[in-house]
C-alpha positions, 0 to 999 in steps of 0.5 A, spaced: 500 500 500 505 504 500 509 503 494 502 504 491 501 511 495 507 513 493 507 511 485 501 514 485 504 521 488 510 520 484 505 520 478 501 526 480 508 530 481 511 528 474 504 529 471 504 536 474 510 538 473 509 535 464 504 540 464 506 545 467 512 545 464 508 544 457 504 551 459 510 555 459 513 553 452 507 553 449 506 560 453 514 562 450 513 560 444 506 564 443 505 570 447 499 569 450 493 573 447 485 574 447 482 571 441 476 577 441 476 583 445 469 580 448 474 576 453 478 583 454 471 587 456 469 583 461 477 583 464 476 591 464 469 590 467 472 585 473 478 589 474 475 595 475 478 599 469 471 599 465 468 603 470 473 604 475 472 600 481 471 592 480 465 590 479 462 582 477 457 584 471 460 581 466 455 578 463 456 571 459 460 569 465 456 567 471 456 569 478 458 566 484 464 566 479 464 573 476 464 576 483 469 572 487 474 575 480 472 582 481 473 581 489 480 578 488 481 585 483 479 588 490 484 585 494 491 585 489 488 588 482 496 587 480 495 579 479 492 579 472 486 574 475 481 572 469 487 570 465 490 566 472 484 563 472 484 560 464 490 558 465 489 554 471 483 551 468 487 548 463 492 546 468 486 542 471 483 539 465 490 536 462 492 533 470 485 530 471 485 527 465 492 524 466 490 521 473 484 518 470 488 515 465 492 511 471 486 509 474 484 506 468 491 503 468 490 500 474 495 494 477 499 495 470 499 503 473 507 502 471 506 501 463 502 508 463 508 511 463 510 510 455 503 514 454 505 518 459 509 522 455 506 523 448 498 524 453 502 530 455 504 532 448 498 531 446 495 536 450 501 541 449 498 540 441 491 539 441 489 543 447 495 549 449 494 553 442 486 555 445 491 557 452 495 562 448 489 564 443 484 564 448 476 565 448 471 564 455 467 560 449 473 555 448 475 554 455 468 552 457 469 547 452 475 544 455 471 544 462 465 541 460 469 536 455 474 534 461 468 533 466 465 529 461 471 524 460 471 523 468 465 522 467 465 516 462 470 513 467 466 514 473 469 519 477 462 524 479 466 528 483 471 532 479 467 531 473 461 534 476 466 540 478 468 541 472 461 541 469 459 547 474 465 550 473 464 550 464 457 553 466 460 558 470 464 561 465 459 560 458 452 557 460 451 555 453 457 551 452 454 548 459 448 547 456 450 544 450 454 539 454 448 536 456 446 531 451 454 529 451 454 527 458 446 524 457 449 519 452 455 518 457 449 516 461 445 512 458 452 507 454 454 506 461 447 504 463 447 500 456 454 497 458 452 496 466 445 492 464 450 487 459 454 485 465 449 486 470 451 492 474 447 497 472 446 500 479 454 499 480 455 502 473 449 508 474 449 509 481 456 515 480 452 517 474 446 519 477 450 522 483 454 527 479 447 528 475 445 530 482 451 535 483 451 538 477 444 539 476 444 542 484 450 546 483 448 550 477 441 551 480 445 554 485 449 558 482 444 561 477 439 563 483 446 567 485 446 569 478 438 571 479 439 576 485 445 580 482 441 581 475 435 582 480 435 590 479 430 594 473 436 597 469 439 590 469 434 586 467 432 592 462 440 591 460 438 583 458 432 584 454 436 590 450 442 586 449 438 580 446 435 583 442 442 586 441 444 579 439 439 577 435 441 583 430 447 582 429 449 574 430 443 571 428 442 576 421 446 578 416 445 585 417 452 586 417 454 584 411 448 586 407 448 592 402 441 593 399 439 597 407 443 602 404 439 603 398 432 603 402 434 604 409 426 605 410 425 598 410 427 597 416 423 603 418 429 607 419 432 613 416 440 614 413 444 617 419 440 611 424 442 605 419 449 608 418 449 608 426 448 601 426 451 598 420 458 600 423 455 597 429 457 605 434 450 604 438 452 607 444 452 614 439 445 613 439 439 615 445 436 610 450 430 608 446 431 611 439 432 605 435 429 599 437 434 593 435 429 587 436 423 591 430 430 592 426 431 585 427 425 582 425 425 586 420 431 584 417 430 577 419 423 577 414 427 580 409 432 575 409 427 569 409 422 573 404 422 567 398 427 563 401 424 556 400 425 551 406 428 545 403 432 548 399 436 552 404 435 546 408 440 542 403 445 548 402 446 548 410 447 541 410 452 542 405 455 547 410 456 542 415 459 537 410 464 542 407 466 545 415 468 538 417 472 536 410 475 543 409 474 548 415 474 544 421 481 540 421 484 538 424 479 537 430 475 533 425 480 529 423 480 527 431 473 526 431 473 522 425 478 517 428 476 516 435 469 515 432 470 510 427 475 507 433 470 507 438 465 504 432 469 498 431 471 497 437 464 496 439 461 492 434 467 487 434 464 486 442 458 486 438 455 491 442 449 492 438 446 496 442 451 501 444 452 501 436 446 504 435 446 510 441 453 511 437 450 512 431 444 516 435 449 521 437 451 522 431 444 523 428 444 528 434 451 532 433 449 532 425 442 536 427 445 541 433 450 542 426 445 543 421 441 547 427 446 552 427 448 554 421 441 554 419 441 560 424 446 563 420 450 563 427 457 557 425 463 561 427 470 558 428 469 558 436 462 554 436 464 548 432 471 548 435 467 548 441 462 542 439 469 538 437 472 539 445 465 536 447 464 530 443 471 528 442 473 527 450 466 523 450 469 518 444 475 517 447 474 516 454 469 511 451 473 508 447 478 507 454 472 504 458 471 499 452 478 497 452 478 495 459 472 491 458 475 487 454 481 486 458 476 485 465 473 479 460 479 476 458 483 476 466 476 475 470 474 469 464 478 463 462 477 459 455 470 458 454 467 462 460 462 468 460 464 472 465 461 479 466 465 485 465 465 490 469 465 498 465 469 504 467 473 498 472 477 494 469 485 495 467 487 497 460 488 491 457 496 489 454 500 490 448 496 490 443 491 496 445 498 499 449 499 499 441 493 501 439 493 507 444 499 509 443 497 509 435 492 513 437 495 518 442 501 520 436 496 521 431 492 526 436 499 529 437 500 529 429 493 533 429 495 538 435 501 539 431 497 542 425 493 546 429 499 550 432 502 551 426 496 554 424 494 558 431 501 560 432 501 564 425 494 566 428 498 569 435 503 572 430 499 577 427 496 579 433 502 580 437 502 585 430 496 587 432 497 588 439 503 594 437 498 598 434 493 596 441 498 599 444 500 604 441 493 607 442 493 606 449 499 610 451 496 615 446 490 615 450 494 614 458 497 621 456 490 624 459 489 620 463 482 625 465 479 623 459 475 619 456 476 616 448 471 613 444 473 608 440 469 607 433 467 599 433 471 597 426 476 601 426 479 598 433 475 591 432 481 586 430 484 588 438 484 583 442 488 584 447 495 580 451 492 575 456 497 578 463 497 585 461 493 590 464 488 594 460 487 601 458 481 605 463 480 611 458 478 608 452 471 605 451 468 601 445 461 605 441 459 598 440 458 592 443 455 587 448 455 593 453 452 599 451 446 599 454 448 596 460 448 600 466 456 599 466 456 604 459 451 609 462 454 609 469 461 611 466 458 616 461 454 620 466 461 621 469 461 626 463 455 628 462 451 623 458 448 617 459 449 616 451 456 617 447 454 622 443 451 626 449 457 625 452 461 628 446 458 635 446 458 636 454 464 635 456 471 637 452 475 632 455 471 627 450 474 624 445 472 619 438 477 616 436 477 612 428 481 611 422 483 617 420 481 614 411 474 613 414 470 619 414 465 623 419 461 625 414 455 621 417 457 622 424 455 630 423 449 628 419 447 625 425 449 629 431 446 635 426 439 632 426 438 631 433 443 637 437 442 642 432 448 644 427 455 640 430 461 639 427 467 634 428 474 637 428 480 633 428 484 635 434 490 629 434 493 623 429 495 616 432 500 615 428 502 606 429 507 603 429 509 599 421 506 605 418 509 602 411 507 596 412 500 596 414 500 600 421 493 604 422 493 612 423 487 613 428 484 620 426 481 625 433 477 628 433 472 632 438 465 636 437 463 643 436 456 646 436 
């Protein structure tokens, strides 16, 4: 029992120690940064430089989460807390798996040190790319496809941790997680009633069940009361239909409003407003986004006819996972068929048939998506982290079933086996795992290569982020107002400290409590009050954009004002595509 203990103790600091040592390369090797400014918002809101004190309204991420966040800002706002907690998220996915695959090991614990190495590499290729190019959306996928793999292998405490943990951080990725953690459920259901365990096997499903299902009941009762207020949850309403405008339409991207704003039951100034997504220039109730989006939403479906569209989404979904999803579709496809053929060479037909339920289930939630124009990258590579730790921990499970069989059972004997308990079979499934983890890594390799370009010219772009933010922490008394798609491909280094002088005209905070809150400082509770009440006010864009629209807008609802240029930001490699950012202030 000692020597046990102490293997096991010995495997825990090697494991640690890989993957930290894996975070610190991956980090040397990329700079860490945010794949989109959404994660940087809710970074400013949670250490107090949107508003300028820390506060746990950061809307997609949940409380109690959120607020304890804003209370470590609180105490030591020098530590970069949100972007701590993803990379210990990470650390904590990459060495719960690691020990569940030495339990799965079992007596033959020392053999999992040849996969020890390449699991860790693994990890390095296929998970650390989303480290140093992070969005919350991803990182919920890693926790909710961490759980998941714990929970295939019967481990309900961390896996209903993690679980909670995901829906803290994204409560739709949560939700979305469901239906894979369900068909966990019911395979070990199928596989306990095969050996005649079914309360052994079901009994620490439907505890974690009950943990996760209790835990985010709290945590969304917690949530409820802190978005209690009246302006909260008028904010909520905007902000949905906010969301329904420009993620779930093509209004961004359609020409034929210009010609015809009245359409849409809006006029020139409004429309142009709203296409450059600048909506904290426009008063509290002077457009409503969700008539502007139903009205889209019924032009664009004007004549379409519903087959039709039908098969061209199911032809996006098969050209997203032959072309635009690789490599993670090439991981999936691999476990899948390895999880397929190891089933039916067990003749498990019925845990066949739930496989191919999960992929008739996967295909609709696919096709669903794309049929609500709302398939970014981050979404299918979130569904890829689902469903990709469900194979695999069931490809695992399966192995040992295998193994139980052969050991427990001499030749001719039927004895039950016993899932999620017994050991990784011998060489020829070593062989066999070994084989799988080099072609993850393959594929992990492929996605950093592909990734670390991506980090490359954000590092570029983050020059003339920061170029912009010592320009603006000069006077540190003002306020500049940035234009949406001047600034929108910025996302911001993960373990730097933001700017709290500058602010977004668009976005999932205008109309917040938070927005208003921070221009009432200045006189408004909307940016273009804020710009004619108080000379310490500034917008900043790109200086070949043009303003010609701006005035149109501000003459018609204050009377006769004028943009003037009192500045230019001049970034770094002008010559080789570095912006140059015009300032400007309104006179009357």
């Amino acid at each position: 029992m000692q020597a046990k203990g102490k293997a096991s103790w010995l495997f825990s600091a090697a494991a640690a120690a890989l993957t930290a040592a894996a975070m610190a390369a991956a980090a040397l090797l990329c700079p860490p940064v945010y794949y989109l400014n959404d994660d940087v918002t809710m970074r400013q809101i949670l250490s107090g430089a949107y508003t300028g004190s820390p506060d746990g309204h950061a809307v997609y991420m949940r409380y109690p989460l959120t607020g304890l966040l804003s209370l470590l800002y609180r105490i030591w706002g020098q530590v970069p807390w949100l972007s701590v907690f993803f990379g210990g998220c990470f650390f904590a996915v990459i060495l719960l798996a690691a020990g569940e695959l030495r339990r799965l090991a079992g007596e033959r614990g020392w053999r999992l040190w040849k996969v020890l190495l390449p699991g860790g590499l693994f990890a390095a290729g296929l998970l650390l790319p989303h480290f140093v190019y992070l969005h919350y959306t991803v990182a919920a996928a890693v926790l909710a496809g961490g759980g998941i793999f714990l929970l295939s292998g019967g481990r309900w405490g961390k896996a209903a941790g993690l679980l909670i943990l995901s829906y803290l951080v994204r409560s739709q990725v949560f939700f979305l997680s469901v239906p894979f953690a369900a068909f966990v459920t019911l395979w070990q259901l199928a596989a306990g009633k095969a050996g005649g365990q079914v309360k052994r096997v079901l009994r620490p499903q439907l505890i974690c069940w009950a943990l996760t299902l209790g835990g985010v009941s709290v945590c969304l009762l917690i949530h409820s009361l802190c978005y209690r207020q009246e302006d909260w949850r008028e904010y909520l309403a905007y902000n949905a239909e906010r969301t329904e405008l420009y993620d779930y339409t093509d209004f961004l991207s359609a020409k034929r409003y210009g010609k015809d704003p009245g359409r849409l039951g809006l006029d020139e100034n409004r429309l142009r407003i709203l296409q450059l997504y600048d909506t904290l220039l426009l008063g509290k109730d002077e457009v409503s986004l969700g008539e502007t989006a139903r009205a889209v939403r019924a032009d664009q479906e004007q004549g379409r006819e519903a087959l039709a569209y039908l098969g061209q989404c199911v032809r996006k979904y098969y050209n997203s996972i032959r072309y635009d999803t690789a490599p993670c579709s090439w991981v999936w496809l691999g476990a899948l068929l390895a999880l397929a053929v190891l089933t039916a060479a067990g003749r498990r037909w019925g845990r066949l048939a739930l496989l191919g339920a999960l992929e008739a289930g996967r295909s609709a939630v696919w096709v669903y998506l794309i049929w609500r124009d709302r398939f970014p990258e981050r979404v299918a590579l979130a569904l890829y982290l689902l469903e990709i730790p469900v194979l695999l921990g069931l490809f695992l499970q399966t192995l040992g079933e295998g193994a139980g069989k052969r050991e427990e059972g001499g030749p001719g004997e039927k004895t039950p086996s016993r899932p999620g308990k017994a050991a990784i079979p011998g060489r020829p499934a070593g062989c066999l795992i070994l084989l799988a983890l080099a072609g993850l890594l393959t594929a992990g390799a492929l996605q950093w290569r592909d990734v670390s370009g991506r980090v490359k010219e954000q590092v570029r772009l983050q020059r003339e982020w920061d170029a912009l933010k010592a320009y603006c922490g000069r006077q540190q008394d003002a306020m500049y107002l940035l234009d949406v798609f001047s600034v929108v491909s910025y996302g911001g280094m993960q373990y730097e400290r933001d700017a709290e002088n500058m602010m977004l005209l668009g976005g999932w905070m205008t109309g917040s409590p938070l927005a208003r809150r921070r221009l009432e400082q200045f006189g408004g509770e909307d940016a273009a009050l804020a710009l004619l009440a108080s000379e310490d006010v500034y917008l900043v864009a790109r200086e070949d954009g043009g303003t010609d629209w701006l005035e149109a807008y501000l003459s018609e609802r204050f009377g006769e004002a004028a943009l003037t240029q009192v500045d230019r930001i001049v970034c770094p490699g002008e010559n080789e595509g570095g912006r140059v950012f015009a300032v400007y202030t309104v006179n009357r």
